[in-house]
MARBA-667776 format. One record per residue (C-alpha): x, y, z. Coordinates in steps of 0.001 Angstrom, whole numbers, padded with zeros to 6 digits, always signed. Each point is the difference from the previous one (the first is absolute). Layout:
REM MARBA-667776
XYZ ...
//
This chain:
REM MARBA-667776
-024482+017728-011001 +003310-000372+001706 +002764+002396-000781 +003802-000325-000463 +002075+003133-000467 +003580-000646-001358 +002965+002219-000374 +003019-001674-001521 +001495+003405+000292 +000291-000590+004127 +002173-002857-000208 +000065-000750+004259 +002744-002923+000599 +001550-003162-001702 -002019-003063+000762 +002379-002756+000852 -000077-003247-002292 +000194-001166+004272 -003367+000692+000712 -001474-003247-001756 +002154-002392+001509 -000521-002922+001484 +000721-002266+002815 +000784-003876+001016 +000179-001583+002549 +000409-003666+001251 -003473-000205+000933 -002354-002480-001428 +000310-000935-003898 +001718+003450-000847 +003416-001365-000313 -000268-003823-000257 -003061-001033-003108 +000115+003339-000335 +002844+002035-001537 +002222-002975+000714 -000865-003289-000960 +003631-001927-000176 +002316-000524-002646 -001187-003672-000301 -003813+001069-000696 -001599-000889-002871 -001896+003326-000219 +002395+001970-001802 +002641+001857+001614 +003405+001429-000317 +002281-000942+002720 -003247-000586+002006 -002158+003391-000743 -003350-000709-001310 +000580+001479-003771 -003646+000846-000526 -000326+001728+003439 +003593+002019-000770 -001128+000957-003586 -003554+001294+001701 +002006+002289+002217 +001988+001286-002596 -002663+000958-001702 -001142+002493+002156 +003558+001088+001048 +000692-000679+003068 +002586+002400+001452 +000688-001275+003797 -000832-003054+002040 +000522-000690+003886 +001015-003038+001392 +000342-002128+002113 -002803+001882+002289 -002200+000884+001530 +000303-001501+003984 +001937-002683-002152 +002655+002150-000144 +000168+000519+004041 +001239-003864-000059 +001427-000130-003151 +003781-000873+000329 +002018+000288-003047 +002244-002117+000397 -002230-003494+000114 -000984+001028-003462 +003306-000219-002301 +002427-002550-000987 -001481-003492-001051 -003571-000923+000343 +000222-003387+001377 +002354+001740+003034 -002287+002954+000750 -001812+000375+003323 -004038-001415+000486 -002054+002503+002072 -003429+000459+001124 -001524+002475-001004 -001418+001711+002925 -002150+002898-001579 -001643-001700-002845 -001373-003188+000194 +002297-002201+002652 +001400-001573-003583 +003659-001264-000858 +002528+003048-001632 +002375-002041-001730 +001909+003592-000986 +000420-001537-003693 -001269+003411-001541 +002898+002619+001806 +002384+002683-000503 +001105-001214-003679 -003587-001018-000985 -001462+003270+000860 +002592+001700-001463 -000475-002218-002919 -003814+000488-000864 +000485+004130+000588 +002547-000288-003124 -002705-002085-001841 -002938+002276+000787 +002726+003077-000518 -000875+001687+003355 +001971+001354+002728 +000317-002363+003173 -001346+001602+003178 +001278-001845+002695 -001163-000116+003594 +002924-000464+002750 -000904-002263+003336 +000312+002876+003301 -002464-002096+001995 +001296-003309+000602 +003566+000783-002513 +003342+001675+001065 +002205+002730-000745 +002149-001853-001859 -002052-002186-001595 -001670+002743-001995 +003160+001584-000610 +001876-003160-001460 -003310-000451-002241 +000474+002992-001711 +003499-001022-000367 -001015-002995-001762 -002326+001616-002141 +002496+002983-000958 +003371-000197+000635 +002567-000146-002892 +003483-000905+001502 +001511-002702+002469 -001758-000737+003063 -002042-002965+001940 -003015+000655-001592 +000607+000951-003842 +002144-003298+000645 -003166-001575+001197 -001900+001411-003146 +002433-001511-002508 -000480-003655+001644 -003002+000242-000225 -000300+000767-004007 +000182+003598-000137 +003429+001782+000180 -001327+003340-001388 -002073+002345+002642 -003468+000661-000571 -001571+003503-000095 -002281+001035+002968 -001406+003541+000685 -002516-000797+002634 +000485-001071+002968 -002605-000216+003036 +001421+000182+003443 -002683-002063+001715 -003772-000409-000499 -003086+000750+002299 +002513+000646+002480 -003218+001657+001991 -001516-004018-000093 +001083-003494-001221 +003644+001855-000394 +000363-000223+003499 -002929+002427+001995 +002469+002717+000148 -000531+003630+001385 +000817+002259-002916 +002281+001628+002414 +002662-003251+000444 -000987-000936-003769 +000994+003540-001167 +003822-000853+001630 -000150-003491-001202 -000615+001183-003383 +002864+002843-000078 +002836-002696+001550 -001148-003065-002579 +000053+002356-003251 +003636+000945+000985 +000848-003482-001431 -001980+000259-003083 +002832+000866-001821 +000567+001167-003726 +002355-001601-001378 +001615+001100-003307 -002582+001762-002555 -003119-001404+001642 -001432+002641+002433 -002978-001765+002313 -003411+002036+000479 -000443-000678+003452 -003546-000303+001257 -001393+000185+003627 -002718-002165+001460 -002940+002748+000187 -003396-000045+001624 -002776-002079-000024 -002964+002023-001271 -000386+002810+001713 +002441-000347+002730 +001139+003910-000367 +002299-000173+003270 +001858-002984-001168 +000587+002129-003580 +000833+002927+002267 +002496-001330+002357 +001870-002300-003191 +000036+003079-001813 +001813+002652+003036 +002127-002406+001174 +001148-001922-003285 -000950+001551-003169 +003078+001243-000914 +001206-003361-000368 -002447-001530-001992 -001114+000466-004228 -003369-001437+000469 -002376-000587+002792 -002901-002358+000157 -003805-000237+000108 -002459-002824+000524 -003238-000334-000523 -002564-002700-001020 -003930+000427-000919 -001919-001904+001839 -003597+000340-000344 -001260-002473+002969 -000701+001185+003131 +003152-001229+001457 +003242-002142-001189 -002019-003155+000939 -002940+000855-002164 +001223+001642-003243 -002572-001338-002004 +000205-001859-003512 +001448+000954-003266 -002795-001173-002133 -002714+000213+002203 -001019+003382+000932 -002937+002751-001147 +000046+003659-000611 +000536+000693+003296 +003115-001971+000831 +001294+001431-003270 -000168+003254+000619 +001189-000555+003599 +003225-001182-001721 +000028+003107-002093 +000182+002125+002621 +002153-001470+002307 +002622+000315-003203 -000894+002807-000745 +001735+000987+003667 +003396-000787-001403 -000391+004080-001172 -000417+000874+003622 +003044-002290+001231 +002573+001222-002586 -000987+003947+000398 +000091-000694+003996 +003648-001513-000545 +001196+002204-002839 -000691+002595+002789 +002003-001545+002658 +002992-000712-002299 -000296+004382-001041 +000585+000795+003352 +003342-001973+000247 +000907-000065-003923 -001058+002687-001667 +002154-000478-003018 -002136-003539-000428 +003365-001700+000099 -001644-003265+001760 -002456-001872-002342 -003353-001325+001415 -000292-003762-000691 -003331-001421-000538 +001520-004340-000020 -003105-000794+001271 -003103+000377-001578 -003338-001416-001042 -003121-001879+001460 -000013-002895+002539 -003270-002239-000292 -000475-003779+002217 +001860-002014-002513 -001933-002505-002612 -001916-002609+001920 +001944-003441+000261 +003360+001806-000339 +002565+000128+002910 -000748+003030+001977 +003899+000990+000297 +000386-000071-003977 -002124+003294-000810 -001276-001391-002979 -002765+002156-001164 -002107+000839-003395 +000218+003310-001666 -002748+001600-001539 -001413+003610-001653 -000162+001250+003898 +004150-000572+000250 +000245+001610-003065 -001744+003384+000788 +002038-000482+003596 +002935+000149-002251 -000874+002283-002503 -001121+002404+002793 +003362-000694+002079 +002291+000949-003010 -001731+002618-000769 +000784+001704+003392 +003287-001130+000286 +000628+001586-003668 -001305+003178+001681 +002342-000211+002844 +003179-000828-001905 +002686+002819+001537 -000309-001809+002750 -001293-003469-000802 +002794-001633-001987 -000561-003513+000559 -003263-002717+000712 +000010-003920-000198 -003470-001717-000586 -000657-002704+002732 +000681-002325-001734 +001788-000852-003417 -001849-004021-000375 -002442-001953+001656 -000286+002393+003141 -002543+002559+001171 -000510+002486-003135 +002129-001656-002827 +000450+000804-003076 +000417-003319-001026 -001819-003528+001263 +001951-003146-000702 -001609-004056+000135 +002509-002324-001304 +000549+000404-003799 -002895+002491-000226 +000595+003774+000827 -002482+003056-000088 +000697+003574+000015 -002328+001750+002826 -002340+003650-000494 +003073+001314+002283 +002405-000998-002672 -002050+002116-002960 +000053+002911+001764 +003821-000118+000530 -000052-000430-003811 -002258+002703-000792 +002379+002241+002516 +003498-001068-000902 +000582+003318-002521 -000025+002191+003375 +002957-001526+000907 +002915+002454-000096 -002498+002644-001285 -000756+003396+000927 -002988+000464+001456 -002062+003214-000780 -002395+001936+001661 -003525-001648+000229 -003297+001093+001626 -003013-002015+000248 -003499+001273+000626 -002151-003098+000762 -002843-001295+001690 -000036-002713+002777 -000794-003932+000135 -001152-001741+002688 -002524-001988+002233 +000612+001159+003349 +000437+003736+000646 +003226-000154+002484 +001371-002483-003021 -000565+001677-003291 +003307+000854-002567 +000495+002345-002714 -001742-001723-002969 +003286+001079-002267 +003331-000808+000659 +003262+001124-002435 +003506+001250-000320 +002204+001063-003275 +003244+000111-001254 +001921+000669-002923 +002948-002646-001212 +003187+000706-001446 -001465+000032-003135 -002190+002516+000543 -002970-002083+000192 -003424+000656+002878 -000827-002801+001931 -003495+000679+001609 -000819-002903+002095 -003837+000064+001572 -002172-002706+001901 -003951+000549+000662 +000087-001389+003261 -003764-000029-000170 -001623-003599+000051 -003412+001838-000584 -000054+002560-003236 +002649+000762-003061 +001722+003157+000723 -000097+002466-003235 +003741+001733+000112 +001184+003423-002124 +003720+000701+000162 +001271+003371-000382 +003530+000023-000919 +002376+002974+000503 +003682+000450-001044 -000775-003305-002712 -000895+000407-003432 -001470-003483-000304 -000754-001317-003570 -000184-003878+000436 -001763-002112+002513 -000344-003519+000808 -001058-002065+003001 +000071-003285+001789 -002693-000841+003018 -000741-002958+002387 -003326-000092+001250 -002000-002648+001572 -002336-000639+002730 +000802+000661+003445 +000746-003818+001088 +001149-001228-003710 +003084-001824+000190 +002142-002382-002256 -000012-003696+000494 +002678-002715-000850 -003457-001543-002337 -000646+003861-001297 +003573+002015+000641 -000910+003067-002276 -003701+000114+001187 +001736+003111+000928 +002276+002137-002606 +000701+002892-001079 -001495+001384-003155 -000116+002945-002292 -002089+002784+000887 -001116+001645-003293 -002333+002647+001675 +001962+002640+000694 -000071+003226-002005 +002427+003139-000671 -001008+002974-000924 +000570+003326+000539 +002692-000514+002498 -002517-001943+001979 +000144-003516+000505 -003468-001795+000856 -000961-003778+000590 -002105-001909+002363 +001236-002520+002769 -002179-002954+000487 -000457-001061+003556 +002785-001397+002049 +002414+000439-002930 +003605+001692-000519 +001688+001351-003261 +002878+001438-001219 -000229+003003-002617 +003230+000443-001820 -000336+003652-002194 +002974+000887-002215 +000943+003784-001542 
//
């Protein structure tokens, strides 16, 4: 039997509404026949935002979404996107898929579908192909109340009030497709280019730093000592891949035991990454000033056979969902320092929460687990230990069988989220609670097996459901976890 020792008494830090965000980026169907399919569609829309796709998304609250990238964002220039959508600039574009950007979805349509989802805009500036002052006049358009060339420029265009945007990215994968910088030169780039990223009036930009990739340490180090005191957030990539290399990363549906426990465990090294980093950031900012910025996350599989290779386009099943419920769960645990992560990606692309097909849409394993997560956010988390056993095939690849965090809302509620990452026995679970007087409990689980997945012919193959076996007594809480399978216990006083 696996153990889980609470104490709602220790309550450790505030974990940020930011840490299940999101991210989008012009990259396959994301944007377009995905969250955008045109004002003239006739799938219903409201000035062009799929309505079903928005009202899924509110659902499970999203608080933050990036845009426009992603190595989109290293050519992305602002500019080509606003005014009239006959006049705006064709592109190629060059990362994803050689395919025509007609830059009808831009500034005021992403602005547009955060205010229908009700989430914060993240916004990723261009430092790798983009200028000085074309950042800085962007957030100018975005922000500024008052007379100048580009609130002008805003009003022509349909919208004479200023928007509100906290977070701002100066660059992305700087290290890479951001232009194969030294961390040294990227460091100064970074410190001159965020000079220009000005606040303007009452809205005060979080500015974030383009981070490593992985477990680039020195890059980390170097961004830190030379710019951290210039920066509110700081980045951090990484992907799980379970294929022996980015050529081969294997298929989402088709896999065994073995391949699904490799995915596991390469996860399960996000834990490793963030305490490595945390540890870095100490050293220069003790105070934990700087947030760590997970804004990309998740698995990476071969896409879906037939599909364009540059699109992403990839099925989700129970395996993303215990990579997801595993990731959070960390991240919860790491919350004074991580205060922000973005799932690659929102629709469509590598581990979505939701898969679109013309009219029909489906909401993915990954997307349940955000539900069954989504009272953590803004919650303080408590003190948990977990005595557990291990799952595995392979010896050098084996996890802890049980992963969890907990929290406590504003309304005095425990969240206890768990996942059995086991694909091979249920995992029997007591609960001691400390510091809680707990008199009610209910509970919601997803469970499936390992390669189960929802289909545009069966889209709730996989659901969530109630989970009725869970027991309180005695201050104890006790239920069983079904292989492969994640819950949320919700006790009240």
């Amino acid at each position: 039997m696996a153990v889980i020792h609470l104490n709602a008494a220790v309550r450790k830090s505030r974990i940020s509404k930011n840490i299940y965000g999101h991210f989008s980026e012009h990259l396959g169907r994301c944007i377009y026949n995905g969250l955008y399919v045109g004002e003239d569609s006739p799938i219903p829309n409201v000035s062009g935002m799929r309505t079903d796709l928005v009202e899924a998304l509110k659902r499970i609250r999203v608080p933050v979404l990036r845009w426009p990238g992603g190595c989109f964002a290293d050519e992305y220039h602002w500019l080509d996107g606003v005014g009239p959508k006959e006049s705006r600039k064709k592109m190629i574009n060059t990362h994803w898929g050689g395919v025509v950007e007609d830059n009808s979805f831009g500034t005021h349509e992403f602005l547009e579908f955060c205010r229908q989802v009700g989430c914060e805009p993240y916004i990723n500036g261009n430092v790798g192909s983009g200028t000085v002052r074309e950042m800085s006049e962007w957030m100018e358009y975005m922000t500024f109340d008052g007379v100048s060339p580009m609130a002008e420029l805003r009003a022509q265009n349909g919208h004479p009030a200023p928007w509100k945007v906290k977070y701002f990215g100066v660059g992305n994968e700087n290290w890479g497709c951001g232009g194969n910088m030294r961390p040294e030169f990227y460091a100064d780039q970074y410190r001159r280019y965020q000079t220009y990223v000005r606040n303007y009036g009452d809205n005060k930009v979080f500015r974030i730093a383009c981070g490593p990739n992985a477990d680039d340490y020195e890059w980390m180090d170097t961004v830190m000592k030379l710019a951290g005191p210039y920066m509110d957030g700081i980045s951090l990539h990484y992907y799980t891949v379970p294929g022996p290399d980015w050529q081969h990363k294997t298929s989402a549906t088709c896999f065994d035991r073995e391949i699904y426990y490799r995915t596991l465990f390469r996860a399960a090294r996000m834990e490793e990454l963030v305490t490595r980093h945390s540890e870095i950031m100490d050293r220069y900012d003790p105070q934990k000033r700087v947030a760590l910025v997970v804004d990309e996350w998740g698995t990476w599989y071969d896409v879906e056979p037939g599909t364009n290779p540059g699109f992403l386009y990839q099925q989700n099943t129970m395996r993303d969902a215990m990579v997801a419920a595993l990731t959070l769960n960390i991240l919860n645990e790491h919350s004074s320092r991580v205060r922000m992560a973005n799932i690659a990606q929102m629709v469509n692309v590598l581990q979505a929460v939701i898969l679109t097909e013309g009219e029909r849409m489906l909401l993915t394993p990954t997307y349940h687990i955000f539900d069954l997560y989504q009272h953590h956010q803004d919650a303080d988390l408590i003190d948990c230990h977990i005595d557990c056993g291990q799952a595995g095939v392979l010896d050098g690849e084996r996890v802890a069988e049980l992963s969890a965090s907990a929290s406590v809302d504003a309304d005095g509620l425990l969240h206890l989220t768990a996942a059995n990452l086991s694909a091979d026995g249920s995992c029997p679970v007591a609960v001691n609670l400390a510091g809680f007087a707990a008199k009610t409990v209910s509970a919601r689980i997803l469970a499936g097996e390992i390669g189960a997945h929802n289909t545009f012919e069966q889209p709730e193959a996989v659901k969530i459901a109630p989970f009725d076996g869970v027991s309180l007594e005695g201050g104890q809480v006790t239920f069983t976890l079904p292989p492969c399978s994640a819950a949320e216990i919700t006790l009240a006083e």
